[in-house]
N, C-alpha and C positions, 0 to 999 in steps of 0.2 A: 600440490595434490590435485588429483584430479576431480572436475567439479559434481561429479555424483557421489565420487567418496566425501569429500566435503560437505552434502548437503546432506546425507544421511548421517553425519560424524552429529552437525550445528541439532538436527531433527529429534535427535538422541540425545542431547542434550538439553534441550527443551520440553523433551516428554519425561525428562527426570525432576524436573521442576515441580513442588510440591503443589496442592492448586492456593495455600496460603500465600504459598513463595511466590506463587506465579500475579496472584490477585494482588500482593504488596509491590511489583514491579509496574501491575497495568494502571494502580490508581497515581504512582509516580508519572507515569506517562501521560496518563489525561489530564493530570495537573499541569504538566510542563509545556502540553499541547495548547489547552483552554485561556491559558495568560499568555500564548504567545500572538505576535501582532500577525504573522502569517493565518492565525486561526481568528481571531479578532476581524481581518479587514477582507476574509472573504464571506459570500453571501452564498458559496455553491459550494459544495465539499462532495470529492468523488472519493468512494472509499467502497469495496470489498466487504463481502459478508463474509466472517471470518469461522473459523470450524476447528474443535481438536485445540492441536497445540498451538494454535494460532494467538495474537495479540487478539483480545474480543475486542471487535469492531461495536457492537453495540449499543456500549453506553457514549462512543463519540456520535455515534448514528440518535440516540436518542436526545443528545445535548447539541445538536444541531438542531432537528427540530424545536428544541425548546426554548431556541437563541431564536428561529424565524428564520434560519438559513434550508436554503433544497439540500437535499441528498440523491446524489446518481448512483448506480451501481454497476458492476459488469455482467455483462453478459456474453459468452463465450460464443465464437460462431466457428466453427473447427473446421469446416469447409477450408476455410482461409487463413485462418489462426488468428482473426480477430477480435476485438472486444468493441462491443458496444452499449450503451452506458444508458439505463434506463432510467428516469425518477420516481422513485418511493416514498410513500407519506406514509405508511403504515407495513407492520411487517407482514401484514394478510397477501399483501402484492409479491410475495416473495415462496418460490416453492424450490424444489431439488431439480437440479440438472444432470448436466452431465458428470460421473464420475462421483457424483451424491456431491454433489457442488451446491451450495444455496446462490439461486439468482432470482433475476426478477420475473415475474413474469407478463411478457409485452402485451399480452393482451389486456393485462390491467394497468398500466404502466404506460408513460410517455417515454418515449427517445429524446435522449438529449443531445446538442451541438455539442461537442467536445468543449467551441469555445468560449462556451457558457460556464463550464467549470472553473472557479478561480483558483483552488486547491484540490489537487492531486495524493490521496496518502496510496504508494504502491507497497504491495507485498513484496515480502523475499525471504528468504534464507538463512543467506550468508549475506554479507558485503564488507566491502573495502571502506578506508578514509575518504577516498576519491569518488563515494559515490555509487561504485559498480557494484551490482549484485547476481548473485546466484537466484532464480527464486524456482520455481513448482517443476521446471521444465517448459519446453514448450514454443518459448519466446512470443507470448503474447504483448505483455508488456513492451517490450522492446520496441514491437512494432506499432503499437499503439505511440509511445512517447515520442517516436520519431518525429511526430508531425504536430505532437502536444506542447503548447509555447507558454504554459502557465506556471507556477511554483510546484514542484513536487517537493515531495517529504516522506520518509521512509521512517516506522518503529520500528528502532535495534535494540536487544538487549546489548551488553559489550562482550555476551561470551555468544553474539552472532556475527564480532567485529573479526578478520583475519587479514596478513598483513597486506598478502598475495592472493589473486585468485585469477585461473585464467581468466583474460577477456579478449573477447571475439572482434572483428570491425563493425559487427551490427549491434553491440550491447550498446544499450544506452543510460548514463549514470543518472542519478537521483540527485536532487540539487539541496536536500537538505535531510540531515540525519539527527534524528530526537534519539537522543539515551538516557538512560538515569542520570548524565550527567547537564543534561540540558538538551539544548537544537544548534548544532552547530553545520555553518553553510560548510559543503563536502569543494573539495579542491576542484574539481567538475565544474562548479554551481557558474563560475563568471565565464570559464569557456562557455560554457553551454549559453550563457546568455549572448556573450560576444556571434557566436556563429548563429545566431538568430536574425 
């Protein structure tokens, strides 16, 4: 299938999600996140302000500050299609962007080094076992990770898992995928480390 049909099939699927149904899947997930040593042994955590039918970003955003760890955020630059990552301490620092996007905003806000982030949680879609996703359009992501050498991790429910999906020579897989079933490293996770 083709990957807009796919992403509007997974999008539809998730906006049928009751907000009970949806709130009983995200406290599995922040559970499974917060005891994991990936989330335990970093001190930076870059994650997305999430919107809609999105996984809320939120309460991992406010249980990082509450652990003592930074929070970076993205910020879109569409010139170029890239993302650059600001640090937030409060959500005051955070207004509408582009496309009613929540990001941060740099005038109140510091830039941060990508390689100060030690954990990466990337949005998507769809995605594969191996890793590969579908997410918003755009290929922001992609080219961001390209040069990102840290752990990433991706929240999937399993009905955003699919067996197949195209992938392109520039998509770049996620090295670890959290479901209701746990966090399991994606078949991607040691090439990715190896060609490092």
């Amino acid at each position: 299938m083709e990957k807009e049909k796919l992403r509007k099939k997974i999008i539809a699927s998730l906006r049928q999600l009751s907000p009970a149904e949806k709130s009983a899947k995200e406290e599995q997930f922040y559970k499974i996140l917060f005891a994991s040593e990936l989330w335990q042994t970093a001190q930076s955590i870059g994650v997305t302000l999430s919107r809609g039918f999105e996984w809320n970003t939120a309460p991992i955003i406010q249980r990082a500050w509450k652990e003592g760890k930074s929070v970076s955020v993205p910020k879109s630059i569409h010139a170029s299609r890239a993302l650059h990552f600001y640090q937030i301490d409060h959500f005051d620092q955070v207004g509408e962007g582009y496309f009613g996007l929540n990001e941060p905003i740099p005038e109140k806000t510091k830039k941060v080094d990508d390689k100060k982030i030690d954990l990466m949680i990337v949005p998507g879609v769809v995605f594969t076992k191996k890793g590969y996703r579908i997410g918003f359009g755009g290929g922001y992501y992609d080219r961001f990770l390209k040069g990102f050498t840290q752990p990433t991790l991706s929240i999937v429910s399993e009905c955003q898992l699919s067996e197949d999906i195209p992938v392109e020579p520039h998509d770049i897989p996620v090295e670890f995928l959290l479901t209701e079933a746990g966090i399991s490293a994606t078949l991607s996770a040691d090439q990715h480390h190896l060609s490092k």
